[in-house]
C-alpha positions as CSV (number, residue, x, y, z in Angstrom):
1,X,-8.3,-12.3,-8.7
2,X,-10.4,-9.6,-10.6
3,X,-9.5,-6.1,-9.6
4,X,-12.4,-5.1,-8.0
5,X,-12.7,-8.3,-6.4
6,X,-9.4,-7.3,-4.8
7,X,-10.6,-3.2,-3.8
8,X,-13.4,-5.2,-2.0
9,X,-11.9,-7.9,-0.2
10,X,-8.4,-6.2,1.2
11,X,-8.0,-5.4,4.4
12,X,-4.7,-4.2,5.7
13,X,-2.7,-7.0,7.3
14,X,-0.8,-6.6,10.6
15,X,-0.5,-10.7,11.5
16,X,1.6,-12.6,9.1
17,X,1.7,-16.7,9.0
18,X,5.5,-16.7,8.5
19,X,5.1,-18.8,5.5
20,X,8.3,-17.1,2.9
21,X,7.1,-15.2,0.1
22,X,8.2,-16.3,-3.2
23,X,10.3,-13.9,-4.4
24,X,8.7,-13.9,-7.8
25,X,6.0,-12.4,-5.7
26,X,8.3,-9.8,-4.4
27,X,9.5,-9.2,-8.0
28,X,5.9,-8.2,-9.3
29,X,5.3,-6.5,-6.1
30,X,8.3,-3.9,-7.0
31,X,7.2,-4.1,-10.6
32,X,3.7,-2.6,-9.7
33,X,5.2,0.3,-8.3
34,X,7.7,0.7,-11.3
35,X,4.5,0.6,-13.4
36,X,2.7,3.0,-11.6
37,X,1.7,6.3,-12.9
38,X,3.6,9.3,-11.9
39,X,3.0,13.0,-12.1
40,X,4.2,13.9,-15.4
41,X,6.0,11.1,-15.4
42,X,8.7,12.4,-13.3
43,X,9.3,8.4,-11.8
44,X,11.2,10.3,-8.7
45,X,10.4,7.7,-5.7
46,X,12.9,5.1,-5.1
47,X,12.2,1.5,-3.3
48,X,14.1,-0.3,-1.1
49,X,12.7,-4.2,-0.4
50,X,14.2,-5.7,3.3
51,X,13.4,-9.9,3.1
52,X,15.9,-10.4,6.0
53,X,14.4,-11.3,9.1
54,X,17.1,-9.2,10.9
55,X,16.7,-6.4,8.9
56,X,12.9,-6.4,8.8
57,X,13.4,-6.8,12.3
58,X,15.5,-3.8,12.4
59,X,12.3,-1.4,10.9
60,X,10.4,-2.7,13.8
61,X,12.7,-1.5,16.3
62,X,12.9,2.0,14.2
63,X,9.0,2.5,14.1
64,X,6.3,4.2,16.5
65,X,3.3,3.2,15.1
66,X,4.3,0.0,12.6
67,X,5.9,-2.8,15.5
68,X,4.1,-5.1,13.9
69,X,6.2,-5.5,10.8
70,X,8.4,-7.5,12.6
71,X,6.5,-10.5,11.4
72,X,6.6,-10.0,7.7
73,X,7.6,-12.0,5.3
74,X,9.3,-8.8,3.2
75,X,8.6,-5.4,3.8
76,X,9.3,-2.1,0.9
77,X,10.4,1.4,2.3
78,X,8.8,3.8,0.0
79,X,11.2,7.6,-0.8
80,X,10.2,10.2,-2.2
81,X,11.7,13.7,-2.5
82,X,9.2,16.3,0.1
83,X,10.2,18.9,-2.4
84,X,8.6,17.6,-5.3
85,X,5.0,19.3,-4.8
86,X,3.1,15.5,-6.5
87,X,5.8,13.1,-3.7
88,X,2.8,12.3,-1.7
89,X,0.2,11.4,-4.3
90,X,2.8,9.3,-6.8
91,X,3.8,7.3,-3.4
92,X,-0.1,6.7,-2.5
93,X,-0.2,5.6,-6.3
94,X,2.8,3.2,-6.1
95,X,1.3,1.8,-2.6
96,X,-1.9,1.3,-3.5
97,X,-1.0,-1.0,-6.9
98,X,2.1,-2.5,-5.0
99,X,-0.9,-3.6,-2.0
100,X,-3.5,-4.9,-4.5
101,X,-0.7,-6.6,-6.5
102,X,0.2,-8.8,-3.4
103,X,-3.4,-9.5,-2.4
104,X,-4.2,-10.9,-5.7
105,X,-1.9,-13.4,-5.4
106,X,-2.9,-14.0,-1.8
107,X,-0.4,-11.8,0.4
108,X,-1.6,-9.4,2.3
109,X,-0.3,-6.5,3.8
110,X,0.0,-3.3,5.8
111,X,1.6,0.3,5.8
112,X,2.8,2.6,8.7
113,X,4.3,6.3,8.2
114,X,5.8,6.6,12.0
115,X,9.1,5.7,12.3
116,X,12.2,7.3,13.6
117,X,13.3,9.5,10.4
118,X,17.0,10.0,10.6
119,X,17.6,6.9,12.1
120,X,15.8,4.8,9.6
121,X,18.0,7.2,6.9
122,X,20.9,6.2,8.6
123,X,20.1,2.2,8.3
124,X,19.1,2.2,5.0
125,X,21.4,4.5,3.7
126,X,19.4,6.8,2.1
127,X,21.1,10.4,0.1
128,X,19.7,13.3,1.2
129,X,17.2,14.9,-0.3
130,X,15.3,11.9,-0.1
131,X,12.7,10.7,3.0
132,X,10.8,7.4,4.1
133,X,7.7,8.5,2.9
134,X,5.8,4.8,4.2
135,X,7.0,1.3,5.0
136,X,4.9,-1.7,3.8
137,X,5.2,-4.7,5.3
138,X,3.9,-8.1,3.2
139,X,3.0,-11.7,3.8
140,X,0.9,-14.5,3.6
141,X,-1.5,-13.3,6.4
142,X,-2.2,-15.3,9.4
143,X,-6.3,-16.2,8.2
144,X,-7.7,-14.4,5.1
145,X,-10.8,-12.2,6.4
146,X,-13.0,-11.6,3.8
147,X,-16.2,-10.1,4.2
148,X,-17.9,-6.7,4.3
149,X,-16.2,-4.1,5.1
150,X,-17.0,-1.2,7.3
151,X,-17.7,1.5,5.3
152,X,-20.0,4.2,5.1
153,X,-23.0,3.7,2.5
154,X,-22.1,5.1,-1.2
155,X,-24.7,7.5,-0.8
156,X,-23.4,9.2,2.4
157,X,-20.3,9.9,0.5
158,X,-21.2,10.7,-3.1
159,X,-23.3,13.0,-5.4
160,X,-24.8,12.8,-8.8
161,X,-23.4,15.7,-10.9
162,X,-23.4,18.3,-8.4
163,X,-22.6,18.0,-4.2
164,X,-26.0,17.4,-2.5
165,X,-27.7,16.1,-5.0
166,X,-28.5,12.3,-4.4
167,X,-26.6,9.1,-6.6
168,X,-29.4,7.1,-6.8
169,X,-28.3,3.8,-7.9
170,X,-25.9,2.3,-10.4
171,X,-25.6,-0.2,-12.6
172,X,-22.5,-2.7,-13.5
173,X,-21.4,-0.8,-16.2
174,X,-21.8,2.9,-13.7
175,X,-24.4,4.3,-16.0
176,X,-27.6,6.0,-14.4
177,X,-30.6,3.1,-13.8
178,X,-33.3,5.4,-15.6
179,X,-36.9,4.3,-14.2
């Protein structure tokens, strides 16, 4: 699937088929977020990938807001260090190519950012000095929704060189239609 093909057609995914990911898809999955740029290049999140029913089972029963993982087919618990000042937009980075990796090969999938801190630390493991910065569940999703999304129009959320000033319309290539 092309790119932008994927930006337009993903929609987070809360309802999974329970069809197993291949784990070569788990393995590119981690591989986008290894290849994802970081602010100066500092690389300073860590992943940790749960396939384990009883495990992925385990983040449910740690989260407020993400139950729903329970039905994943894998799920990634994204750490980052809160005192690096960038933690929060390398993370979003990492997310956001580990999410359109896994759609284009047809899995969808879903992030939550409550969960129950210490305890999830305490599960996983995880050295201080590091926190659960988002968990993602992934898997083939129940029926694929594509369609339009709801989204306000370009023009209610962009401007042409300075704020205000209307964007007119684009072309393919994102050059100015003169005429």
């Amino acid at each position: 699937m092309e790119v932008y093909e994927a930006v337009k057609t993903r929609l987070e995914t809360r309802q999974f088929a329970g069809k197993p990911v291949p784990p070569e898809v788990e393995g590119e999955v981690l591989e986008a977020a290894r290849l994802s740029p970081s602010a100066m290049n500092m690389q300073h999140w860590h992943f940790i990938l749960l396939d384990k029913k009883e495990d992925i089972g385990k983040l449910a029963s740690l989260s407020q807001t993400g139950k729903w993982i329970g039905g994943a087919g894998f799920a990634i618990v994204v750490l980052t260090n809160p005192a690096d000042r960038y933690h929060m937009f390398d993370a979003a980075r990492a997310i956001a190519d580990m999410q359109l990796t896994a759609w284009g090969r047809g899995v969808g999938s879903g992030m939550y950012t409550g969960y129950k801190q210490d305890e999830m630390k305490a599960f996983l493991g995880i050295p201080p000095g590091l926190e659960v910065t988002a968990v993602l569940g992934f898997g083939f999703p129940v029926r694929k929704v594509l369609g339009k999304k709801n989204r306000f129009p370009l023009e209610q959320i962009a401007s042409y060189q300075r704020y205000g000033k209307p964007i007119g319309s684009l072309g393919v290539t994102g050059r100015r239609r003169t005429g």
